[in-house]
C-alpha positions in Angstrom: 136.1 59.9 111.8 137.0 56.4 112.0 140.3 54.7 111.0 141.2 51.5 110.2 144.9 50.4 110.1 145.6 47.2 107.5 149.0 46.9 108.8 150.5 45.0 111.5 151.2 46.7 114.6 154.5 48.0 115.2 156.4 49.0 118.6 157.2 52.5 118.9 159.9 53.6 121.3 159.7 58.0 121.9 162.3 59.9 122.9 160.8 62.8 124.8 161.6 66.2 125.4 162.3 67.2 129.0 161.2 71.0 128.7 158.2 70.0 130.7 156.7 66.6 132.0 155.0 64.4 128.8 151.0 65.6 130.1 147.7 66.2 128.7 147.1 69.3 131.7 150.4 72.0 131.1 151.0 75.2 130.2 153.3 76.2 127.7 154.5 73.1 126.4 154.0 72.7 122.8 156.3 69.8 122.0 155.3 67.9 125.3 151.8 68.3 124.1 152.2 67.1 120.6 154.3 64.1 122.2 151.8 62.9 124.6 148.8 63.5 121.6 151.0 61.2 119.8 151.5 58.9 121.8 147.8 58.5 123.5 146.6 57.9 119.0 149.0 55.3 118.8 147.8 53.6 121.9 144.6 53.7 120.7 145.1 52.5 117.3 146.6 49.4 119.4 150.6 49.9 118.6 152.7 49.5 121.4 153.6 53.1 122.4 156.6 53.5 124.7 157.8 57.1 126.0 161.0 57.7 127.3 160.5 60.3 129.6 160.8 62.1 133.2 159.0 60.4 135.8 156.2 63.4 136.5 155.2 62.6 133.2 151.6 61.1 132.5 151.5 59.0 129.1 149.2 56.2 127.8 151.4 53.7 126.3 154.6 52.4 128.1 155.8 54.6 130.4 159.9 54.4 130.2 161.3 56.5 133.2 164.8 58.2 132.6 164.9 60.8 134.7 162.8 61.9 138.1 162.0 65.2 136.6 161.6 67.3 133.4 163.6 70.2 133.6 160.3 72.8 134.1 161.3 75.2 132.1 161.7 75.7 127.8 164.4 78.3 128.9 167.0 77.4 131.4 170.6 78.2 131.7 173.3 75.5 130.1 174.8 74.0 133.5 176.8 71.0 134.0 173.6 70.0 135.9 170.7 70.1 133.1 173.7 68.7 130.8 174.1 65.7 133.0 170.1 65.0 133.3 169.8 65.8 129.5 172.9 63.0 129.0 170.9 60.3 131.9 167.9 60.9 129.7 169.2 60.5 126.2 171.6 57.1 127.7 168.7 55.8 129.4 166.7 56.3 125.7 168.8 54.7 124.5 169.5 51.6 126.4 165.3 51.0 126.0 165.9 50.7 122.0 169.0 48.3 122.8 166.6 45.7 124.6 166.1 44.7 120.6 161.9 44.9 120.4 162.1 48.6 119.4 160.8 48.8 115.6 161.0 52.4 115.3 162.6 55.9 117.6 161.1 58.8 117.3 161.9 62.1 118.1 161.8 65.9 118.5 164.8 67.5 118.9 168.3 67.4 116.6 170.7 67.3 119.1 169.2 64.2 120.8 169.0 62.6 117.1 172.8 63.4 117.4 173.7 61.8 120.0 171.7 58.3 119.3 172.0 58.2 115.9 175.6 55.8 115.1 174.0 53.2 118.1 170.6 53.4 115.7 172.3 52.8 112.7 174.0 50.0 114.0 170.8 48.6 114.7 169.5 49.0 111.7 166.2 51.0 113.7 165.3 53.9 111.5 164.7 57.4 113.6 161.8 59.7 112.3 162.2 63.2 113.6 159.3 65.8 113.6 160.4 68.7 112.7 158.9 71.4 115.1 162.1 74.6 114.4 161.9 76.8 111.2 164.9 76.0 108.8 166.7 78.7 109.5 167.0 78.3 113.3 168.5 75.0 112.3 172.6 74.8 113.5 173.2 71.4 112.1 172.7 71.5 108.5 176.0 68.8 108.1 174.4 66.4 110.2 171.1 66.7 108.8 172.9 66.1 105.6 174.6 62.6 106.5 171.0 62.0 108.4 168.6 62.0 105.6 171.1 61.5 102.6 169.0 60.6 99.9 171.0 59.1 97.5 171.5 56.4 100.3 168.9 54.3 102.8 168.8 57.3 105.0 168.4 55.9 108.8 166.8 59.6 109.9 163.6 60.4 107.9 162.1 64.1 108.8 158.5 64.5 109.6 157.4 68.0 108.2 154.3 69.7 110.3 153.2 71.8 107.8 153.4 72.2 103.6 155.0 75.7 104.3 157.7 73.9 106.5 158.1 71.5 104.2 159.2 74.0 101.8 161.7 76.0 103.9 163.5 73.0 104.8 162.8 71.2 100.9 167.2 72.5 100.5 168.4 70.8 103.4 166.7 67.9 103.9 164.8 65.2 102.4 161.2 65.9 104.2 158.6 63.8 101.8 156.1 63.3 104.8 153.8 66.4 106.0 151.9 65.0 109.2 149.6 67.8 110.3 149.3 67.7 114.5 146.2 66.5 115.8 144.4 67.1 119.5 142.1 65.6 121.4 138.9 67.3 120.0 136.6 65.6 122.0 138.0 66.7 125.2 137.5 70.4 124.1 133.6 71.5 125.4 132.0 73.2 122.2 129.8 76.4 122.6 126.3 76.0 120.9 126.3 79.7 119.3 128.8 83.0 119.0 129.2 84.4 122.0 128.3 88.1 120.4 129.0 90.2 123.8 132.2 88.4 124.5 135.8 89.0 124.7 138.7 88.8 122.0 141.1 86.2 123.3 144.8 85.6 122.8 147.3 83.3 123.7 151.1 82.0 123.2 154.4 82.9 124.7 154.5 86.8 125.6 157.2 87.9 122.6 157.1 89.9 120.0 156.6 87.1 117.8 153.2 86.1 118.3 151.9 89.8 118.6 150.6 90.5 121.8 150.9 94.0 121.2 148.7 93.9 117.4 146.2 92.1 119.4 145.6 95.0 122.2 146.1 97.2 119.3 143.2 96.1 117.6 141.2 95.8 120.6 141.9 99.7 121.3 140.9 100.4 117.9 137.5 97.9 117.9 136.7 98.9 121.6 137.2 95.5 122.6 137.8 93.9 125.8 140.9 91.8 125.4 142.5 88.5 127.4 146.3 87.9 127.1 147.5 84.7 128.3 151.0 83.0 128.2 154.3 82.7 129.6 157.1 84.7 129.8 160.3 83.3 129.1 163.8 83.8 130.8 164.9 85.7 127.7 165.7 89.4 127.9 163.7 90.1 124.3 160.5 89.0 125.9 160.9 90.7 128.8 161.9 93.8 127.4 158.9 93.4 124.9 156.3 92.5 127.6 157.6 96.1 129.9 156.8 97.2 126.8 153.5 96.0 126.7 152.4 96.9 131.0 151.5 100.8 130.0 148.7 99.3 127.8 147.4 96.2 130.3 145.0 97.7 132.4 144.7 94.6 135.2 146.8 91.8 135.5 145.6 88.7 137.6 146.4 85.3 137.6 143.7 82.7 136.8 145.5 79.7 136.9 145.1 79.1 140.4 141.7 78.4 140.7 140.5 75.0 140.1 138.4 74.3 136.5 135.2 73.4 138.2 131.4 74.0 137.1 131.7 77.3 138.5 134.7 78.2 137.1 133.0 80.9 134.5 130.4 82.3 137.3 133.2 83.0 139.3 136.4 83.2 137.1 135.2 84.4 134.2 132.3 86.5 134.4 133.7 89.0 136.9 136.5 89.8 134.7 133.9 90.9 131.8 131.9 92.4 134.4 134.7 94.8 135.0 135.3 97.9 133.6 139.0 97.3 132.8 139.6 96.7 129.2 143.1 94.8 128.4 143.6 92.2 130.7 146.6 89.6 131.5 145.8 86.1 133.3 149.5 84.7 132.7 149.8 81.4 132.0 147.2 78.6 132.1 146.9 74.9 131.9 145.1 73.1 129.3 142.1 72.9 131.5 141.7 76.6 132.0 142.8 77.6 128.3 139.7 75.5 127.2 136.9 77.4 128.7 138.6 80.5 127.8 138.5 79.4 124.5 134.8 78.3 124.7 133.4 81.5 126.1 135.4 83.9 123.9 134.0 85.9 120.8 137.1 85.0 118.9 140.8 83.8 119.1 142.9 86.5 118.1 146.5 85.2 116.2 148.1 88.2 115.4 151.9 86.5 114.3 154.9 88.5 113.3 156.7 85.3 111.9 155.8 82.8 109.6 154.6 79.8 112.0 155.4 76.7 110.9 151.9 75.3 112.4 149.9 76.6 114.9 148.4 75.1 117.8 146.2 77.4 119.3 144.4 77.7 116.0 143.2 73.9 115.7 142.0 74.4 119.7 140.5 77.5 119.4 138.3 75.9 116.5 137.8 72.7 118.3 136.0 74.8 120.9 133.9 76.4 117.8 135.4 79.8 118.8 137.0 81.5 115.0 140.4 82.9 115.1 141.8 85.9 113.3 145.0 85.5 112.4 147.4 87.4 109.7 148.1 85.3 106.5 151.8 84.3 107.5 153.5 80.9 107.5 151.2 77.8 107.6 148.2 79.6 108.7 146.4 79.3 105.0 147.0 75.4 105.5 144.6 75.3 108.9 142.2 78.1 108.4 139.4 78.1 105.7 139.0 82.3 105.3 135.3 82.8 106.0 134.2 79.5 107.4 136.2 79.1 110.3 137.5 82.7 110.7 139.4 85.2 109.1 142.9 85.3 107.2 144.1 88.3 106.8 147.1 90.7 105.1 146.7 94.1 107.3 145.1 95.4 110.3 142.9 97.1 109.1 141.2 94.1 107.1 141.7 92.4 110.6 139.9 95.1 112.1 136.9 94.1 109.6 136.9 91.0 110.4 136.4 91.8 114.1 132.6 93.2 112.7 132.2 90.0 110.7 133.0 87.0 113.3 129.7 86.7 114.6 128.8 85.1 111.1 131.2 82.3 111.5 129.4 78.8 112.6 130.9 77.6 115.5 130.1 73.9 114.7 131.7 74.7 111.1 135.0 75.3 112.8 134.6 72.1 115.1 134.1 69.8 111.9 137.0 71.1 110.5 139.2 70.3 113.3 137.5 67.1 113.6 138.3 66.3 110.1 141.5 67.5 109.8 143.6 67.9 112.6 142.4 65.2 115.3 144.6 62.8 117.1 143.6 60.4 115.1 144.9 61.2 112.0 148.1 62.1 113.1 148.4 58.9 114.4 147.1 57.1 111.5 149.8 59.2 109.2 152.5 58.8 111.8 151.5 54.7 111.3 151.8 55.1 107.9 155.2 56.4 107.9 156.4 54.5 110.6 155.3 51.0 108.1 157.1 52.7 105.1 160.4 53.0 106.7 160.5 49.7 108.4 159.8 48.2 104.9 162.8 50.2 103.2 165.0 49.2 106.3 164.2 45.4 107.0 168.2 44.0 106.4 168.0 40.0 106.2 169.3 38.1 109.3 170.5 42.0 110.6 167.3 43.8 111.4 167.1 44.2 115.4 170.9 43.4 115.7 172.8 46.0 117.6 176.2 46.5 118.9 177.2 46.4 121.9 180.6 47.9 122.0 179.3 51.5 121.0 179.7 53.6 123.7 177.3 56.8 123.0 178.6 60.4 122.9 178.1 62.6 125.3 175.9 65.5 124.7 178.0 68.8 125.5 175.5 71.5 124.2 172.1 70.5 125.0 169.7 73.2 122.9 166.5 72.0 123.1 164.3 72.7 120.3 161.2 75.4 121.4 
């Protein structure tokens, strides 16, 4: 799908998360991924993309270096360490958008809209923030509040990802713009027909969330071989769910090691389904390796317990023209077209048909759909969009670009980053 933008082209400065390095090749990263996606569309729509980010980071546009390293992990303990690099980060971010070119900030993650938000304001630079945290794992609700005031300009205007998250924040904040996120389709290889004999695949962080432990379930009850990948998190829930889950794994191995090559399913791959175990765990893999596991798999299982506000490992799983199963919670019925590009479904024993029925689904139905819905493209061209909307509503005669330069910014004490 092309794209063409009518509007002039604006500088963008991103304030990145430092869960993991800004990359287009990491594991579990979700909000690193959908930052660098974001970044590489507006670079090639021709904006001037600049990331503020840790140096082990990869981006296309500017690359604005605030710290050496990301912190490496989406769960790490709250030291005076990782709150001094999370402060470096944020001061550094903040001293880019004071050099006066920066038209709009945007970023991920509430507490770092907190601490930039009174030197923004006195810039007159509006802040979009993409929502990526249900509503109700939200601890700021006053701030939002003075944020995104609508009976004022508001200076912070909230990306939604999803209709269904638009909806559970709709009380606390004004969030008018949905922008869906977007991947790279054509970097996902495409299988040319259902892959009949396969395996049933899954994938996400190991927790009892995203229902690792319907998926083996239903591959007990289908006689199924079933993949597992995914990280698991520092947390004692997870932990406690996934020794839960080892008495039903029959092999666990870890795949991520060897190098995505051509002979990466004749010798990765193939020898796993050539095995006689049953329910298998590979831990987690990069992008490069969750790709061909995609590709070669007979479908994507999505088994969630909670109501996902989007969904990422849908839109790839299509992209690949594998289907995904996936219970009907959340913002699922906003991706998936029941029947066409897989299965939405209210129990497992419906999902359990749908298992029988999945070698109907056209794979290159499900890549067209991603191609026409959620590439990076289009997110980019929607982020444009919004980004010209609120520069309009926030151009101040003789004052837009001016900043102060006797605000000192606040420290950030409690530095939750948003997962």
């Amino acid at each position: 799908m092309t794209i063409k933008t009518k509007h002039e082209k604006l500088t963008v400065l991103h304030v990145a998360t430092l869960n993991q390095p800004i990359s287009p090749d990491i594991g579990y990263g979700p909000i690193e991924t959908v930052i660098y996606n974001i970044d590489k569309g507006l670079h090639s729509l021709g904006y001037r993309s600049i990331v503020a980010c840790s140096g082990d980071s990869r981006v296309s546009g500017e690359h604005c270096v605030t710290v050496d390293q990301s912190i490496g992990d989406y769960c790490s303990d709250d030291t005076p360490e990782r709150r001094k690099t999370m402060n470096m980060h944020l001061s550094r971010a903040l001293g880019r958008a004071k050099m006066g070119d920066i038209d709009v900030i945007h970023m991920h993650d509430a507490d770092a809209v907190e601490f930039m938000y009174d030197s923004a304001f006195s810039m007159h630079v509006p802040i979009v923030m993409t929502l990526h945290v249900p509503a109700k794992e939200s601890s700021l609700e006053g701030v939002y509040q003075r944020w995104c005031n609508p009976l004022s300009s508001p200076m912070v205007y909230c990306a939604s990802i999803s209709e269904y998250q638009k909806r559970e924040y709709n009380d606390l904040v004004n969030t008018a713009n949905v922008v869906y996120h977007g991947i790279d389709v054509e970097g996902y290889p495409i299988k040319e027909e259902p892959d009949k004999g396969s395996y049933l695949f899954t994938i996400g962080r190991i927790t009892r969330d995203k229902g690792q432990d319907k998926a083996i379930e239903l591959a007990k009850k289908t006689g199924s071989k079933l993949i597992i990948a995914g990280c698991i998190q520092n947390k004692i829930a997870d932990r406690e769910f996934f020794a839960g889950l080892k008495n039903s794994i029959d092999l666990s191995v870890e795949v991520g090691k060897y190098p995505v090559d051509n002979d990466y399913y004749d010798g990765v791959i193939k020898p796993l389904l050539d095995c006689d175990k049953q329910i298998i765990y590979i831990g987690e893999i990069s992008s490069r390796h969750k790709k061909q596991w995609y590709r070669h798999a007979r479908a994507t299982l999505f088994p969630i317990q909670w109501e996902e506000p989007f969904g990422l490992v849908l839109i790839e799983s299509m992209a690949c023209g594998t289907p995904a199963i996936t219970f009907n919670k959340g913002a699922v019925p906003e991706i998936m077209v029941d029947g066409k590009t897989g299965f939405v479904v209210d129990s497992m024993n419906n999902m359990i048909g749908a298992v029988n029925r999945i070698d109907s689904i056209d794979p290159r139905e499900c890549r067209r759909h991603v191609q026409n819905n959620f590439s990076i493209t289009n997110m980019a061209y929607k982020y444009s969009e919004l980004y010209h909307q609120i520069v309009n509503d926030h151009k101040i005669s003789g004052s837009y670009r001016s900043f102060s330069t006797s605000y000192r910014s606040k420290p950030l004490h409690d530095a939750r980053i948003a997962i």
